[in-house]
N, C-alpha and C positions, 0 to 999 in steps of 0.2 A: 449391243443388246440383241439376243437371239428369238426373232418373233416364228413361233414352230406354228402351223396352220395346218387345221382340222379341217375338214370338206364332209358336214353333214348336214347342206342343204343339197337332200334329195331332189331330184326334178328343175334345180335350176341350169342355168346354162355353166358348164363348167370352163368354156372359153371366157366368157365374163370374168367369174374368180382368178382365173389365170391371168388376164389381164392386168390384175392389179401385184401381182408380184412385186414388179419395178419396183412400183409405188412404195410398198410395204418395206421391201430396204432400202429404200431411200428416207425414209421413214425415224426406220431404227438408222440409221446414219447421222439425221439431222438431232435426234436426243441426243447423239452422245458428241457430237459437236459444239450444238448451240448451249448456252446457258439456263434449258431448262430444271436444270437441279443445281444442287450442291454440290462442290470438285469431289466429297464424298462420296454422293451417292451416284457419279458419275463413274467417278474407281468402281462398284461395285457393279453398273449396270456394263462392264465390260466383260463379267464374267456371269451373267442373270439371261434370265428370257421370260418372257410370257406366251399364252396360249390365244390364241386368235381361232375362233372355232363358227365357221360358218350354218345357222342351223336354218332351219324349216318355219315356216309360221304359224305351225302350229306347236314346234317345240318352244318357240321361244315363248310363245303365251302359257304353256304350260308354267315357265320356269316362273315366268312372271306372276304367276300366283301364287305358285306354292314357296313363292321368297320373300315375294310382298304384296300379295293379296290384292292384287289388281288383275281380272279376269279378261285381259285384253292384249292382240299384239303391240307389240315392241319392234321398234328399229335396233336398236341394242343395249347391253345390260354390259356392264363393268363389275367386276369381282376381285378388289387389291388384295394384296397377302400380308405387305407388310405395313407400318402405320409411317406416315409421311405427310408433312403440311408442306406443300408448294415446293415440293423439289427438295426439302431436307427432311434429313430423321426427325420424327420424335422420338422412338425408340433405336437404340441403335442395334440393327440384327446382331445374337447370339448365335452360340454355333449352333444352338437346336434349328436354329433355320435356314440354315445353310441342307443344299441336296448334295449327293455325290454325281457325279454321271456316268456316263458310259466309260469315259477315260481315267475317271478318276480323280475330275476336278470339282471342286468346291465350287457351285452357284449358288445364285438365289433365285428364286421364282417370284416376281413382280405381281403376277393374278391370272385370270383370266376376261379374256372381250369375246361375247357373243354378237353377232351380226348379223340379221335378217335381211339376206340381198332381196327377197322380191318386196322389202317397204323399201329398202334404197334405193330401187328402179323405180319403183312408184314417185317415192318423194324426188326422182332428179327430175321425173317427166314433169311432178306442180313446177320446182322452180325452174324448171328452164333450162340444167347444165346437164352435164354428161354422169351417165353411172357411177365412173371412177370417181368422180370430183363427190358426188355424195358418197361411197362408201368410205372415199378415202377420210371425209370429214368425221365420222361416228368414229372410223377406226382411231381416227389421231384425237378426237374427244372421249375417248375412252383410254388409251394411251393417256392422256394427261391425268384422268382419276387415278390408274395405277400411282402415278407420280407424286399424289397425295391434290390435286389441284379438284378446287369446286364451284359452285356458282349457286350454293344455297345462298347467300348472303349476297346483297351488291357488289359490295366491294370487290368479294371471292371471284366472283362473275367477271369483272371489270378484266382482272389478271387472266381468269382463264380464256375469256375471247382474244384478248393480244396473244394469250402465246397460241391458242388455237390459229389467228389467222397469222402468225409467223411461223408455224408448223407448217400449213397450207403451202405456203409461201418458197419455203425450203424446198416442197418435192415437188414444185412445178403447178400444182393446182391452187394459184391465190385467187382469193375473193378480196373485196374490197367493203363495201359498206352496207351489201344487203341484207345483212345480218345484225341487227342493231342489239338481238338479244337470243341467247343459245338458246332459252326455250322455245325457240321458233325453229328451232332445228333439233331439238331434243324433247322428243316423245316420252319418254322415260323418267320425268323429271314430275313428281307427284307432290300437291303441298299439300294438297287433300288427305284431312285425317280420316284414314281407312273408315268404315264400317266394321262396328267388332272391336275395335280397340278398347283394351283393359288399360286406364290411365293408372301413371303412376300412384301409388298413396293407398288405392283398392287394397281391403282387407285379402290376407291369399291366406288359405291355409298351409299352404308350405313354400316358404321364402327363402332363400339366405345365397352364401357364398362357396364352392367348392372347388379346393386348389388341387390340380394336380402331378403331381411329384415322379419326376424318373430319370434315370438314366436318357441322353441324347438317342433318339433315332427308338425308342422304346415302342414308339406309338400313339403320344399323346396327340400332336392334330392329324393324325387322321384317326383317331377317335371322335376330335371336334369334329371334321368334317364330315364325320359319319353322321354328328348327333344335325348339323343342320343343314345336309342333303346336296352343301355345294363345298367347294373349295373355297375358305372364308379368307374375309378380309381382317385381319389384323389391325385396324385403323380408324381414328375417329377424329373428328374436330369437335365434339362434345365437349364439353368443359366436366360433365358430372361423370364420364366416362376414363379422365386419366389419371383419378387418385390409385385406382390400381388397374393392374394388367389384364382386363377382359378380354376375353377371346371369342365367346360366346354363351348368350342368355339364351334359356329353354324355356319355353313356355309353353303352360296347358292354362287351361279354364279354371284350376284352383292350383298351378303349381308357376313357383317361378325360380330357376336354378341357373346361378351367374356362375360360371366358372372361370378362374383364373389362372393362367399358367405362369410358368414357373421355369426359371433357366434351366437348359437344361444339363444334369449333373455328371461330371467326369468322377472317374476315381481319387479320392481323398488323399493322393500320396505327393501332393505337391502343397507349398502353401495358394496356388489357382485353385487346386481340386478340394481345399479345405473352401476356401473364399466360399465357392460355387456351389459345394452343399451349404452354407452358412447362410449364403443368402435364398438360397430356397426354403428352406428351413423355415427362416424368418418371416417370408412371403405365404407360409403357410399357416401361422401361428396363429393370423389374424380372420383365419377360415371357418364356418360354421361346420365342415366334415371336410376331410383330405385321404384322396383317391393318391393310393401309392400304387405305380403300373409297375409292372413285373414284368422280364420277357422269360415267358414260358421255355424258350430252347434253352436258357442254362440253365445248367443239372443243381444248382442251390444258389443262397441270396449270393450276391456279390459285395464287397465293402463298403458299394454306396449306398446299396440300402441297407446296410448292417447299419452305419453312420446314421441315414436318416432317421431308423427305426429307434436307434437310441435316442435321437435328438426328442424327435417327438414323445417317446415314454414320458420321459421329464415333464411335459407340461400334459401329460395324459391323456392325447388327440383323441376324437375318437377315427380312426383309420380306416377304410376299404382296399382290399386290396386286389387290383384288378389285374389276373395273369393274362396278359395278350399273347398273342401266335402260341398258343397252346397248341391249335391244330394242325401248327408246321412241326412243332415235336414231336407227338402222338399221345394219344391217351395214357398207356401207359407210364408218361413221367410222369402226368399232372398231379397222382396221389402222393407220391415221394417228395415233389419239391412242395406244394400244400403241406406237407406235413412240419417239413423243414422251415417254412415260414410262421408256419404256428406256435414253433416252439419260439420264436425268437420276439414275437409281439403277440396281446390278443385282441384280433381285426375282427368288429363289427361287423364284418363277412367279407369271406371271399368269393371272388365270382369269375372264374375262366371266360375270357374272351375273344371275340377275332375283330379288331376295331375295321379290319380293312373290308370284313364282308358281315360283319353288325351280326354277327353270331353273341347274342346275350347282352349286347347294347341296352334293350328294353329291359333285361331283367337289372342290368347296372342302376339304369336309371329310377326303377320302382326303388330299389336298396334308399340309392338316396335321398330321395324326394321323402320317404319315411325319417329320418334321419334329422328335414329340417324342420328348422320352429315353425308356427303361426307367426305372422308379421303382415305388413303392408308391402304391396307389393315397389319396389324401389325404382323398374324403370319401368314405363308404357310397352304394355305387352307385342307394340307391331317390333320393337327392336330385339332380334335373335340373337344377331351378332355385331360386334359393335364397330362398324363400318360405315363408308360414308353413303352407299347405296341402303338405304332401309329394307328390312330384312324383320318379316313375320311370319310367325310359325302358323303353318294352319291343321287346326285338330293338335292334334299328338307329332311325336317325330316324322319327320319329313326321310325321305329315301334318298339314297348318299344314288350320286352320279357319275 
């Protein structure tokens, strides 16, 4: 596993961070040695990375509110990508989630870990050990959340302190017993129900579910990511969160819009590429409104969405159709290929977008929030996205980073 390291804690000591190098591949050595996953998801973290992004203390308190509304710094924050209980799938990655890279090869991305080194220098000088030994602790505790591993629950706890201090243990920095419970070492860990929370059951005026459908690599998360400001986590130990595929809940003050993805869809000319629009399809039908994404650079629909577009007629969805990288085509296409889509289904609206730089995000969003019913609101409005770090929106949309 490839841990790639960002340096935007300005003004701290950059020999510090450099110091912990070793540590960090020694690190990703011991995951993919030891028995902390699955032989599966083992196979797949030989070809994955995650983002390790050292910030500031005043960024990181920033993050920390506008994700989960807590006005205060943090040691670090964890951000999974895919969904995973204790080293194995729940879901098993699709190719929508798979990256390409620079070479060419098929990854996956594990999440993102923030880490505020002037609370890890702070907190090595209360207990007593060295810089490294605290940051390398948050780093390999944050490392485990990717892995799907938690400690809301005792028991969860129990698992994640053994592998936490056999983590330790591996790259040279073990502790032994002075740690009897992670939240003494984990700031970050909130049981306190926010201030502000809209409990589940609350009357909303605009409620419901919205799937949406596209071709692989189209756009859809980083639309998600656009709508809630980080790179989301894929992942839950919820129970009322895996009857279907959440990705991420949006919430305002009278709006609440769960969106579900959707595999993503190859061309139709195999019996895979039937399966895979079939079961997207399917995955949609049970939707309050379904966002079909469009990539703006080709010149008319393609067979998958000719396929979908038929699928859906039949039961008379009502459809949005959102063209993304419109503005890598140019203006000039977007009236021809709109046109060309209009003949082929009639969409509730369509609306040009750029998911990567939230060019008409907000108008997306007003579209559909009209679109849904009155109803009760289904989950507690601190949850955005359904992951195992809690995640609330605060005001309206949040700003992608």
């Amino acid at each position: 596993m490839r841990i790639d390291i960002v340096n935007n804690a300005e003004g701290f000591s950059e020999d510090k961070l450099n110091g912990l190098d070793e540590y960090i591949v020694k690190l990703s050595e011991a995951v993919l040695s030891g028995d902390y996953s699955s032989p599966q998801v083992t196979r797949t973290l030989r070809d994955a990375y995650a983002t390790l992004t050292f910030v500031t203390p005043e960024e990181i308190r920033e993050i920390n509110k506008e994700q989960r509304d807590i006005d205060k710094e943090t040691d670090c924050l964890s951000f999974p990508m895919l969904e995973l209980r204790e080293g194995e799938f729940v879901d098993i990655p699709d190719s929508g989630d798979f990256e390409t890279d620079e070479d060419g090869n098929q990854v996956l991305c594990y999440g993102d870990i923030l880490i505020n080194p002037t609370a890890c220098e702070a907190q090595a000088l209360s207990y007593g050990h060295s810089f490294e030994r605290e940051a390398m602790f948050l780093i390999a505790h944050s490392l485990l959340h990717l892995l799907g591993y938690d400690h809301i629950e005792s028991a969860d706890e129990m698992i994640m302190i053994d592998r936490q201090k056999r983590l330790m243990r591996d790259i040279g920095l073990a502790f032994d017993d002075e740690i009897a419970d992670i939240c003494e070492m984990d700031n970050h860990r909130d049981l306190i129900q926010p201030e502000g929370l809209i409990p589940a059951g609350t009357p909303c005026k605009h409620c419901g579910t919205v799937a949406l459908l596209g071709r692989p690599n189209v756009g859809k998360s980083t639309l998600l990511n656009y709508i809630t400001g980080m790179k989301i986590a894929i992942v839950s130990h919820k129970p009322q969160t895996t009857r279907t595929n959440i990705k991420t809940i949006y919430n305002t003050e009278d709006t609440q819009i769960i969106f579900t993805d959707t595999p993503g869809i190859h061309k139709p000319t195999s019996k895979m590429g039937e399966f895979m629009v079939d079961r997207s399809y399917k995955a949609a039908l049970g939707a309050d409104c379904v966002v079909l994404i469009a990539d703006g650079r080709f010149p008319e629909p393609g067979a998958v969405e000719k396929k979908l577009m038929d699928l859906l007629r039949e039961e008379n969805k009502k459809v949005i159709l959102a063209i993304n990288k419109y503005d890598e085509a140019g203006q000039e296409k977007l009236l021809p290929l709109t046109q060309k889509y209009s003949e082929l289904y009639n969409f509730e609206d369509i609306v040009p977008i750029s998911a990567k730089t939230g060019k008409n995000v907000d108008l997306l969003l007003s579209i559909i929030t009209k679109m849904l019913p009155e109803g009760p609101r289904l989950y507690d409005s601190e949850y955005m996205t359904d992951q195992t770090e809690r995640v609330k929106v605060q005001g309206f949309m949040t700003v992608n980073i």
